[in-house]
FIDREN-777547 format. One record per residue: residue number from 1; residue in three letters; x, y, z of N, C-alpha, C, O in turn. Coordinates in steps of 0.2 Angstrom, whole numbers, plus 5000, padded with zeros to 4 digits. Example, Ala and Ser with C-alpha at 12.3 -4.5 7.8 and 13.67 -1.06 7.14 Angstrom:
2
[1; ALA; [5066; 4972; 5039]; [5062; 4978; 5039]; [5066; 4984; 5039]; [5071; 4983; 5042]]
[2; SER; [5064; 4989; 5035]; [5068; 4995; 5036]; [5064; 5000; 5039]; [5067; 5006; 5040]]
END
This chain:
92
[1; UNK; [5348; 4866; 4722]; [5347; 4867; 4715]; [5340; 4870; 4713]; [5340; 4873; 4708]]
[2; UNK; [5334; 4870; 4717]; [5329; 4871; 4717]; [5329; 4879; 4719]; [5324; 4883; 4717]]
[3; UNK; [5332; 4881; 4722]; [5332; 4888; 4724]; [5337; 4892; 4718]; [5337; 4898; 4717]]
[4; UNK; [5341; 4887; 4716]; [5344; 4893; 4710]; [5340; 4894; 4703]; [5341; 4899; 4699]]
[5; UNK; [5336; 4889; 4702]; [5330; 4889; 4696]; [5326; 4896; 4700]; [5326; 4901; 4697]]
[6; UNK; [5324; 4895; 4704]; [5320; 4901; 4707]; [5320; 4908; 4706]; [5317; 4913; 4703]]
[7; UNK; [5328; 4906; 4709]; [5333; 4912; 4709]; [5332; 4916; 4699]; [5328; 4921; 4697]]
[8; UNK; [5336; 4913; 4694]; [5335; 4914; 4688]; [5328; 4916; 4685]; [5327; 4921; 4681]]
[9; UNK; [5322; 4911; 4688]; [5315; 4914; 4684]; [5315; 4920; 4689]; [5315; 4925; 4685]]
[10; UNK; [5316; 4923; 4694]; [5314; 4929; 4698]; [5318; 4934; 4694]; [5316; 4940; 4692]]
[11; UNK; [5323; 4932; 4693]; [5327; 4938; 4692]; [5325; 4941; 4683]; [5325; 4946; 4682]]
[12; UNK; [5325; 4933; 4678]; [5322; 4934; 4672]; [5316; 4941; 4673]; [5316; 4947; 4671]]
[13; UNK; [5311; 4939; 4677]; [5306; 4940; 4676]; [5308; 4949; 4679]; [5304; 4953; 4677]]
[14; UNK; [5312; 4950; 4683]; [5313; 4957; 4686]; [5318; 4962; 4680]; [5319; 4968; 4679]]
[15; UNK; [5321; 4957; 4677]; [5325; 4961; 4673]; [5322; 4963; 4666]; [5324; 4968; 4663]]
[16; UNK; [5318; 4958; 4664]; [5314; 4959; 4657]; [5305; 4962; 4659]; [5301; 4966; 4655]]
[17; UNK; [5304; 4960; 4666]; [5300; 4962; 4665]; [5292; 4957; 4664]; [5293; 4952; 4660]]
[18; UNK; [5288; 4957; 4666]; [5280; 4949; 4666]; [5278; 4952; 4659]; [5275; 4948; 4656]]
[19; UNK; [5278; 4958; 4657]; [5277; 4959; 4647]; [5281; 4956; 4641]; [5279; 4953; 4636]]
[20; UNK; [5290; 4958; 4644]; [5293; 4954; 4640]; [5294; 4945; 4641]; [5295; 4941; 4637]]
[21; UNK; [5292; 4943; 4647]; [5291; 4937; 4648]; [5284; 4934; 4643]; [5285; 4928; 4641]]
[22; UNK; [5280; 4937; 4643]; [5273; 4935; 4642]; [5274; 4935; 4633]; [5274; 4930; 4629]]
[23; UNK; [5276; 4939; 4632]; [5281; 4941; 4623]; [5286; 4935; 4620]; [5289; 4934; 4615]]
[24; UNK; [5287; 4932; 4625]; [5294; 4929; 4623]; [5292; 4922; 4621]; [5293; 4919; 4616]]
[25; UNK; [5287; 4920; 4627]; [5282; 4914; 4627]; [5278; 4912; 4619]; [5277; 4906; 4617]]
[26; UNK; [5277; 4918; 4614]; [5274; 4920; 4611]; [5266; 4921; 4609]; [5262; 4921; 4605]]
[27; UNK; [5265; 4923; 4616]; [5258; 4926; 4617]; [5256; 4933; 4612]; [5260; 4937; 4612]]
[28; UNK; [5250; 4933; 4609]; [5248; 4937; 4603]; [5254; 4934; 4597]; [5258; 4938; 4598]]
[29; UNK; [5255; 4932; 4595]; [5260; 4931; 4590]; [5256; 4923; 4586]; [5255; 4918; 4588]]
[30; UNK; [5254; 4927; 4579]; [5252; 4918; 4574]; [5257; 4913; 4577]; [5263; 4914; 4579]]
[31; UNK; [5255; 4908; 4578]; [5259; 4900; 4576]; [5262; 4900; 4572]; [5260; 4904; 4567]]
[32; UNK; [5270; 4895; 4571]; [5272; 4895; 4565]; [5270; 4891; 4562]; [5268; 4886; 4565]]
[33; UNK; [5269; 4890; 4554]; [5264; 4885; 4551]; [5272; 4879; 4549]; [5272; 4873; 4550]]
[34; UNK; [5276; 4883; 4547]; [5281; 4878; 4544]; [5291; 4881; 4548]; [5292; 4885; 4553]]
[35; UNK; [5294; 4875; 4543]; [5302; 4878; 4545]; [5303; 4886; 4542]; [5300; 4889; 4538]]
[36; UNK; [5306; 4888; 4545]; [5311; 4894; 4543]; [5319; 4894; 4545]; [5320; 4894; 4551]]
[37; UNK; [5324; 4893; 4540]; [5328; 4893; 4540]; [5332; 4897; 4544]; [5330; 4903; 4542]]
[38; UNK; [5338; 4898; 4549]; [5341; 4904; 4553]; [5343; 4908; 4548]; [5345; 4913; 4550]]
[39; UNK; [5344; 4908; 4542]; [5347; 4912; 4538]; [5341; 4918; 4536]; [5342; 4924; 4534]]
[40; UNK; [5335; 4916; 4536]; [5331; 4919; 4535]; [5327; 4924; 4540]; [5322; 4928; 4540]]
[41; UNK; [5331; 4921; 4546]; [5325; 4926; 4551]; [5331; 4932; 4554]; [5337; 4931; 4557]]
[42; UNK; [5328; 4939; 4552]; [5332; 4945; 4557]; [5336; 4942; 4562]; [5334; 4937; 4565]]
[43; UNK; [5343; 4945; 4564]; [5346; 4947; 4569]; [5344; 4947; 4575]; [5345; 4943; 4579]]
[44; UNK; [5339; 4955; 4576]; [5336; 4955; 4581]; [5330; 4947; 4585]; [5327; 4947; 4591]]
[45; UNK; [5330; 4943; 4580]; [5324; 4939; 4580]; [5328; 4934; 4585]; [5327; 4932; 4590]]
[46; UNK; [5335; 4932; 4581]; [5339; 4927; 4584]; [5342; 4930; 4591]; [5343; 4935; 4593]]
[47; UNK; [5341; 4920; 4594]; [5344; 4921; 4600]; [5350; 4917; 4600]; [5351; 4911; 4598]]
[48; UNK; [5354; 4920; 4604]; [5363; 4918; 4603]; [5363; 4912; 4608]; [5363; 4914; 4614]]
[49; UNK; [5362; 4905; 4608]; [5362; 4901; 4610]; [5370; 4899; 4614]; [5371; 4899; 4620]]
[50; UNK; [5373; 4899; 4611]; [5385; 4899; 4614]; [5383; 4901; 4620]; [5383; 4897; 4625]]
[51; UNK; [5382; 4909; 4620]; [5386; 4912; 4626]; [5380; 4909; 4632]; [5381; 4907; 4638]]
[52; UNK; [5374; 4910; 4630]; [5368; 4906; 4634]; [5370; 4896; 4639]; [5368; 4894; 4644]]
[53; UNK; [5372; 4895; 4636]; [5374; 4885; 4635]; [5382; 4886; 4640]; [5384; 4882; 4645]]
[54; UNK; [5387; 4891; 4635]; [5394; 4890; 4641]; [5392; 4895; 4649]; [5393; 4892; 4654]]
[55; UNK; [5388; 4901; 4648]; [5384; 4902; 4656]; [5382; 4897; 4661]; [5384; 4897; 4667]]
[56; UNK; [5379; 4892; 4656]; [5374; 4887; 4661]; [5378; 4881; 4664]; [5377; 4879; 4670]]
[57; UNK; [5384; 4879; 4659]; [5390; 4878; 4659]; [5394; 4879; 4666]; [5395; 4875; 4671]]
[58; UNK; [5395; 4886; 4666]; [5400; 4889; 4670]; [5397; 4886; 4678]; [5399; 4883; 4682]]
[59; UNK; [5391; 4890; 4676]; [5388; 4890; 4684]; [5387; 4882; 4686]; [5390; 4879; 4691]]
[60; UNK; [5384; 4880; 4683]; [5385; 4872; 4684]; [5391; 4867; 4687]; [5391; 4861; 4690]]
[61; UNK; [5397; 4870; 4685]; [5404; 4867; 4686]; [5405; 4872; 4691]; [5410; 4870; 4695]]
[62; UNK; [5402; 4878; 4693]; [5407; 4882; 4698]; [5401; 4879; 4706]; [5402; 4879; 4711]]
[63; UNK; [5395; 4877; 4704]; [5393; 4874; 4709]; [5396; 4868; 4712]; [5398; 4868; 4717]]
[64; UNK; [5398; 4865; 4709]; [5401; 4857; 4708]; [5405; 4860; 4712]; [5403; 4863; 4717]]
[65; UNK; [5410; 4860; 4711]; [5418; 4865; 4713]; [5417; 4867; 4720]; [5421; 4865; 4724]]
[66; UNK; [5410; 4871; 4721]; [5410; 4874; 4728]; [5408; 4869; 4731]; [5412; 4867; 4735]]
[67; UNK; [5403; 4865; 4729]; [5401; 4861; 4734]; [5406; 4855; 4738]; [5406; 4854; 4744]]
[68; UNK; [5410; 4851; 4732]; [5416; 4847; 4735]; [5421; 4853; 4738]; [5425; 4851; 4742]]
[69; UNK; [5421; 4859; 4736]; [5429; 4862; 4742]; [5423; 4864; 4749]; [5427; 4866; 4753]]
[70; UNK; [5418; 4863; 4750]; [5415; 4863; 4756]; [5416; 4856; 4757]; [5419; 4856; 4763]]
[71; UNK; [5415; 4852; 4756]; [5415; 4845; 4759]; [5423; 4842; 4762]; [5424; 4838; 4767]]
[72; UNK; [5429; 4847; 4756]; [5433; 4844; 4757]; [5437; 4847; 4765]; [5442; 4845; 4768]]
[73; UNK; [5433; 4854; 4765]; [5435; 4857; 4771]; [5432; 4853; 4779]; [5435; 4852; 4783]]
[74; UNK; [5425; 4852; 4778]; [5422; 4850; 4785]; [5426; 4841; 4784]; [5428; 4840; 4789]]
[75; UNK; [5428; 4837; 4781]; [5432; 4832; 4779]; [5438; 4833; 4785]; [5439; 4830; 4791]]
[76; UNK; [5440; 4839; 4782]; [5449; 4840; 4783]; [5446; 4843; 4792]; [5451; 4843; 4796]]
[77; UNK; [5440; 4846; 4795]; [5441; 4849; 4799]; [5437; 4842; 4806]; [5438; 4843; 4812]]
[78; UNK; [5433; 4835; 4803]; [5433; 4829; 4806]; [5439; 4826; 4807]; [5440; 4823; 4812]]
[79; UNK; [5444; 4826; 4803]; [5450; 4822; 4805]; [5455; 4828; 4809]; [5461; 4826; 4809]]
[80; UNK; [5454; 4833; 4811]; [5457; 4835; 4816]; [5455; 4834; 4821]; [5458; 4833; 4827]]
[81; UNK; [5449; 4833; 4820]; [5444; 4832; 4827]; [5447; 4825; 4831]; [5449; 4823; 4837]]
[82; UNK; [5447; 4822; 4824]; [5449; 4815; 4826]; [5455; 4811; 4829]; [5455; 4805; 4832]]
[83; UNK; [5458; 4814; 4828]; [5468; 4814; 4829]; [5468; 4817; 4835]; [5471; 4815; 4839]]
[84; UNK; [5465; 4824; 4834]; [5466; 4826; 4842]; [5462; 4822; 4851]; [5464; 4823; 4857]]
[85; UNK; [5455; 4819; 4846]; [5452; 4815; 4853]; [5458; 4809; 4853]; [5459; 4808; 4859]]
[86; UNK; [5461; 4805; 4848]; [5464; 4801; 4849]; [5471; 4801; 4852]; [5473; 4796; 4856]]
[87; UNK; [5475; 4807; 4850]; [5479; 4810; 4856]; [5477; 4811; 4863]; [5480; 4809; 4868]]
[88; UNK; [5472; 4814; 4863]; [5468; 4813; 4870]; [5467; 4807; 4875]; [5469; 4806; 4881]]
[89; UNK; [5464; 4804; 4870]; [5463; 4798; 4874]; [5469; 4793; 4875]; [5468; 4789; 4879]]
[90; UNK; [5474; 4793; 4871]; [5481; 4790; 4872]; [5485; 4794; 4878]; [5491; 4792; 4880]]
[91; UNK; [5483; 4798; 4879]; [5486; 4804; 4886]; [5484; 4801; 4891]; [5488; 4801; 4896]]
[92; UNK; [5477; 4796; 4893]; [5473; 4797; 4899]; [5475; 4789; 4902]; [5473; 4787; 4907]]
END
């Protein structure tokens, strides 16, 4: 899991760029003093949090997923292993 965080900040940082990263952070930009309601802040300003949240989602469950259908393969390929020493050894 530690290399897919990596993975993400590298890529963040190659697709946006270490200016829009440094931007984003809000480096040069006042503090906010108070609320501002989403209704009031630009379009461009908002960030679409859904599609961001079902991604993090997606990749999360499709790791899960890979990881037990690898477990459930080397699993399925120990009880061949096993079945066939035990035929073996029931031959000799």
């Amino acid at each position: 899991m530690a290399v897919l965080a990596v993975v993400v900040v590298l890529s963040g940082l190659q697709w946006g760029g270490v200016d829009t990263v440094v931007e984003a952070a809000g480096q040069g930009q006042p503090a906010q003093d108070e609320f501002v309601p989403m209704e009031t802040v630009p379009p461009e300003d908002q960030l679409p949090a859904a599609p961001l949240l079902v991604a993090a989602y997606a990749l999360l469950w499709l790791a899960v997923i890979g990881y037990l259908w690898s477990i459930w393969r080397r699993m399925s390929t120990v009880e061949q292993e096993l079945s066939a020493l035990s035929r073996r050894s029931g031959e000799s």
